[in-house]
N, C-alpha and C positions, 0 to 999 in steps of 0.2 A: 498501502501507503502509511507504515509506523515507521517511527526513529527508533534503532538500535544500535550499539555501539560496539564495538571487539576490542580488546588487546590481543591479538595474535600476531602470530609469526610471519616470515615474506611468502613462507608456501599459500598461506591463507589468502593474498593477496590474489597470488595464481588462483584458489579455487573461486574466489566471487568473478571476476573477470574474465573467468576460461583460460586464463592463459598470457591475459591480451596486457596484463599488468605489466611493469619491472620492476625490479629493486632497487634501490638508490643509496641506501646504507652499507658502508666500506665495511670488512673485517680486519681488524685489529689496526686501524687508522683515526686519529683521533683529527675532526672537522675543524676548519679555522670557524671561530666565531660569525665572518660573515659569512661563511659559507655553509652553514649552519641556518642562520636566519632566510637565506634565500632556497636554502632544503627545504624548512618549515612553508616559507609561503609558496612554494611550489606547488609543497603537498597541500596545502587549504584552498589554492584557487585549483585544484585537479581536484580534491571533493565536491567545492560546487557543479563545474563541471561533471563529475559523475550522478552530482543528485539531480542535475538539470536534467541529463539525458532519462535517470530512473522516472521522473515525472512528467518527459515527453511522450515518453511511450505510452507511458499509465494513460496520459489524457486522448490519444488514438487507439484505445480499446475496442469502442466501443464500434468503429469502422471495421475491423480486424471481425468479430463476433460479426457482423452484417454480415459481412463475404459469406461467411460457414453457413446460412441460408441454402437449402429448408432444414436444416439441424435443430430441434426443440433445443430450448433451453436446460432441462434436465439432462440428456442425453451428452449437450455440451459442457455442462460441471462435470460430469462421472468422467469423460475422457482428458479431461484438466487436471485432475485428482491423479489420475492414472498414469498420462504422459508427464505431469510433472515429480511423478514420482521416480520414474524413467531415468527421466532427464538428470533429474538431483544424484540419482543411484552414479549413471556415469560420471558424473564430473568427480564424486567419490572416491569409486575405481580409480583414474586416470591421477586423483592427485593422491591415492591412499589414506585418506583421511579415515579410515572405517572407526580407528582408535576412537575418536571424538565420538560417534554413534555410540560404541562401546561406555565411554565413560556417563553419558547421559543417564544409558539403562540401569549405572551404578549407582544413582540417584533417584530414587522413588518419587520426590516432589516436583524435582524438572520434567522427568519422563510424565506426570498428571498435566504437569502446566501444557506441556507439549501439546497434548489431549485436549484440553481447553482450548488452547488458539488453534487448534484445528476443528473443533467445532465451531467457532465463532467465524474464523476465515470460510469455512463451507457457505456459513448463511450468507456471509459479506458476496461469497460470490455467487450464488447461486442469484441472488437476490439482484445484483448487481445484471447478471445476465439477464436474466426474464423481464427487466428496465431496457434494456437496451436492444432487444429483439422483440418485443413490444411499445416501440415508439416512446419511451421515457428516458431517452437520453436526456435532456433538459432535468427532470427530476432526479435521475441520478449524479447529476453534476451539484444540485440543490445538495446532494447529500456530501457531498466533499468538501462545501462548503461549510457549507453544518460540522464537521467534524471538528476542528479544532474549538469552536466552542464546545460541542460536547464533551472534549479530551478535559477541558476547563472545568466544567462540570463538574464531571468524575474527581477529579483533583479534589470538592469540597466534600464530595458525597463520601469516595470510598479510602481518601487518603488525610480527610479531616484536613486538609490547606486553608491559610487564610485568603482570602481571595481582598484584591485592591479594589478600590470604588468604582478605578475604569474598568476593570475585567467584568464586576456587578450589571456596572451601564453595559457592555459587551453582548451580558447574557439575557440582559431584559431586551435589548433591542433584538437579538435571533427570537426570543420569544413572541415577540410581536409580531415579527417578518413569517413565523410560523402561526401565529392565527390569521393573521391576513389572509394567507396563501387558503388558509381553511375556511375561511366564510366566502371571500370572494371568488374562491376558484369553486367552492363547492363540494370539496372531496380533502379525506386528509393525504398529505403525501407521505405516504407509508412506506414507498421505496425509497426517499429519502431521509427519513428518519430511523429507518431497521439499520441504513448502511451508515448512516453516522454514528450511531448505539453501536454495533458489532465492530467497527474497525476503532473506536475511542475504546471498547474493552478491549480488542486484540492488541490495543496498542500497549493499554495498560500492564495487561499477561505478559506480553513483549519486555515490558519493562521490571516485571516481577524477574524474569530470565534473567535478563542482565547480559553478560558478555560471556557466561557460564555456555549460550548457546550461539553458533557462529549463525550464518544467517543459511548455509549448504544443509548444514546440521538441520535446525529449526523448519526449514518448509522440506524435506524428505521424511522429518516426523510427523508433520501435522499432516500431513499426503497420505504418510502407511497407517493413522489412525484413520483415514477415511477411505480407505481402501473397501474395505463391507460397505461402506452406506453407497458407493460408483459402484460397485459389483450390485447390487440388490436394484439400484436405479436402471440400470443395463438391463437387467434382467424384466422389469417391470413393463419398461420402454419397448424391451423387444416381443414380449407377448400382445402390446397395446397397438401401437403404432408400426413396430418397425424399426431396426437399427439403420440409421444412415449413413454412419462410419463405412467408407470401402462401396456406397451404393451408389454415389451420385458424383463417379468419375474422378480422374486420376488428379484434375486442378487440384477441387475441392477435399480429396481424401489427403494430400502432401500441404493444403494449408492447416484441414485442420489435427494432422500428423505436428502440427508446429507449435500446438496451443501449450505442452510442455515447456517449450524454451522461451514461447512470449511471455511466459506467467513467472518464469525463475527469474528470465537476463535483469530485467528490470527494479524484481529486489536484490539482486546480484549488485547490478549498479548502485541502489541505495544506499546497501551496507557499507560498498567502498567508499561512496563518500560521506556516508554518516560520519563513521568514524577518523574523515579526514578535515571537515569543516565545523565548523559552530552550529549550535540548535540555531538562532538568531538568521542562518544564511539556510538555511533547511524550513523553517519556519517562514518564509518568505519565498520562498522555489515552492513549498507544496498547492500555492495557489496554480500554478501551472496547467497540470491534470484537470481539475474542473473547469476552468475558463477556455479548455480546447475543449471538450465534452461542451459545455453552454454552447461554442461557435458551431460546434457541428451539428448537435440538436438543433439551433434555433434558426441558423441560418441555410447548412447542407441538407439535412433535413426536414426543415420546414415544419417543426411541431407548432402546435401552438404558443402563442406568447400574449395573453389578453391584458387590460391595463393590469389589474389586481397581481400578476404574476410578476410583470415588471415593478410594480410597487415593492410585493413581498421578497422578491432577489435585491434590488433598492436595498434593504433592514440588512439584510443579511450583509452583504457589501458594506454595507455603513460599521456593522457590528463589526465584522472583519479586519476596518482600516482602526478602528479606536481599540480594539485587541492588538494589531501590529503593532502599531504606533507605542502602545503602552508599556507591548513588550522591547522594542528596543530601546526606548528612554529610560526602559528600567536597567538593560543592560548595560548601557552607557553606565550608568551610576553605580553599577556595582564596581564594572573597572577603574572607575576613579575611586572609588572608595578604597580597594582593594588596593 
């Protein structure tokens, strides 16, 4: 769940979408002005729309990874890695996009950064699975929570930003909501703080790219740099355990034949509407994802929820609404200013 943005072409719309996009831009027809303005809002309320579906799906993950049960979680990254390398290869082929692959390679620092969010994205997911096939749905919603404060963060640490006094209050109240959760529950939440660290860097790296990488582009790289570390997993898995892929009948091998395309459509969807709406309307959808993840955790599956837990989500929530809130009063001001 990072914001990336494209300027490309209408093919590119076909490859995030499969297909499923169209084009709306005439050739060699110049728009009436209103009909121009009602193109534009077209196109911004069909990005929310696309980001709303990218972060519904995101937040019913963690259902989807139950089903693949008795799959370890290791076993289920390396086939994620592998089918959505798959997956990304065909939509490729089908829309001929290879040239864009090619120009990357012609780039030595993107082709690294590549490398970098696909190491980061590994841990996000792997991390992310072994939460959620081990009863920490609940904490890994904690951690998507958590993230935009840490992307905040990041902003002071690695990009030297000055940070506003409400963003400050923002980041002392998650710090709070984060020792709470550690005295009173007893244990630090490490699954929710690995995956707010790894996806606030992958967002970062994300943003180092820039629109140099399309979003088909960007996760077919970060997948073929991790292509050795699923091969070496598999291999590990199947001298220990056991491979379960293909073992435990035709349901469960065609869903999880599927974890390819549940892992792409939904940054497929992102990217479409990243790049169709405002940060301000994306920055307000990515609560989505963790608050269906908290529903399912605390209430479908029944984790625990003790007072100290609900206090510590309490901070976090609070931190969240004076981060929103701050950010869009700020944006209002800029467009008046502006």
């Amino acid at each position: 769940m990072s914001s990336e943005a494209s300027s490309t072409d209408q093919s590119e719309d076909l490859t995030e979408l499969g297909g499923c996009a169209t084009a709306t831009a005439g050739i060699g027809v110049i728009p009436a002005p209103e009909a121009a303005g009602k193109d534009a809002a077209r196109e911004y309320t069909l990005g929310g729309i696309y980001a709303f579906t990218a972060y519904l799906l995101w937040g019913f993950l963690p259902l989807y990874f139950l089903l693949l049960a008795p799959i370890g979680p290791f076993e289920l990254v390396a086939w994620r890695i592998l089918l959505s390398l798959v997956f990304c290869a065909l939509l490729i082929a089908v829309t001929r996009s290879w040239s864009r692959i090619g120009a990357i390679f012609r780039q030595p620092r993107l082709l690294a950064l590549t490398a970098l969010a696909g190491a980061l994205i590994y841990i996000n997911w792997q991390v992310f699975i072994l939460g959620a096939l081990t009863g920490h749905v609940i904490e890994t919603s904690l951690g998507y929570f958590i993230n935009p404060i840490a992307t905040v963060l990041l902003a002071v640490l690695v990009l030297r930003e000055r940070l506003r006094v409400t963003q400050w209050v923002a980041i002392g109240v998650a710090a709070l909501a984060v020792v709470v959760i550690i005295v009173g529950y007893g244990s630090i939440p490490w699954i929710a703080l690995t995956l707010a660290a790894t996806f606030s860097l992958y967002g970062l790296v994300k943003k180092r790219v820039g629109p140099s990488v399309d979003a088909v582009s960007g996760l077919t790289l970060e997948s073929m740099w991790l292509v050795p570390v699923a091969v070496v997993i598999l291999i590990v898995v199947n001298a220990t355990t056991g491979i379960v892929y293909g073992s435990a009948g035709p349901w469960h091998t065609a869903l999880l034949s599927l974890a390819g395309v549940i892992t792409a459509v939904p940054l497929l969807f992102f990217a479409a509407g990243a790049r169709r709406t405002s940060l301000t309307v994306i920055g307000l959808l990515q609560f989505v994802a963790p608050i269906l993840q908290f529903i399912i955790g605390a209430w479908l599956l029944q984790e625990p929820m003790p007072l100290e837990r609900w206090i510590g989500f309490g901070l976090v929530w609070l931190a969240l609404i004076i981060l929103t809130v701050d950010s869009v009063v700020h944006a209002r001001r800029t467009r008046v200013a502006a």
